[in-house]
N, C-alpha and C positions, 0 to 999 in steps of 0.2 A: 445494488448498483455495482457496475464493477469497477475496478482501481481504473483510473485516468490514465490515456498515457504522455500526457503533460500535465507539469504544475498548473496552475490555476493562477499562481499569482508570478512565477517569472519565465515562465513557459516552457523549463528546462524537461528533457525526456525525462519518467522516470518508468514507465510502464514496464519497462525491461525485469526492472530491479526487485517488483514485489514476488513475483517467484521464490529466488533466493531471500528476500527476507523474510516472508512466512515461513520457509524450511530451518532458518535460523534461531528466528525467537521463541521459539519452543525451547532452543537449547538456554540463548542468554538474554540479557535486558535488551531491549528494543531501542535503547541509547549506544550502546558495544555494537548492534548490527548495524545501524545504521550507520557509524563510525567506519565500521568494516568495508562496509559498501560505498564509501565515499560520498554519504548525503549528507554534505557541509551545510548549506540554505536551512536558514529557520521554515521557510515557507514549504521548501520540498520536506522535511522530517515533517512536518505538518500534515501532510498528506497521505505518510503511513502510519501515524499516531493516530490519529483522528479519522482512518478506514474502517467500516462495517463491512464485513461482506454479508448481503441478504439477500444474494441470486439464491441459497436453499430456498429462504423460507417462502419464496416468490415464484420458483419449481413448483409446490406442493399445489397449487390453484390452477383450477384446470382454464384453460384460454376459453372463453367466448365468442 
């Protein structure tokens, strides 16, 4: 699935921001990035906490 580009629970954009936070938290904790980027809302840090991304493994399967 891929990253939402609204919260779920207060509708705020956030689609923008997982770019730069995937590039980030390689470097540091995912508390500091998201700090960085200005995701104050428990519900929005929610949202890249709690991201899968499984468009790869969802790629490998041939369409029908």
């Amino acid at each position: 699935m891929e990253f939402p580009v609204r919260c779920f629970t207060c509708g705020s954009v956030i689609g923008h921001l997982y770019e730069p936070y995937k590039a980030s938290v390689a470097d540091k904790k995912p508390e500091a990035t998201l700090d960085e980027l200005g995701v104050d809302r428990y519900c929005c840090r929610r949202m890249f906490m709690s991201h899968v991304d499984i468009v790869p493994n969802v790629l490998r399967y041939p369409r029908v």
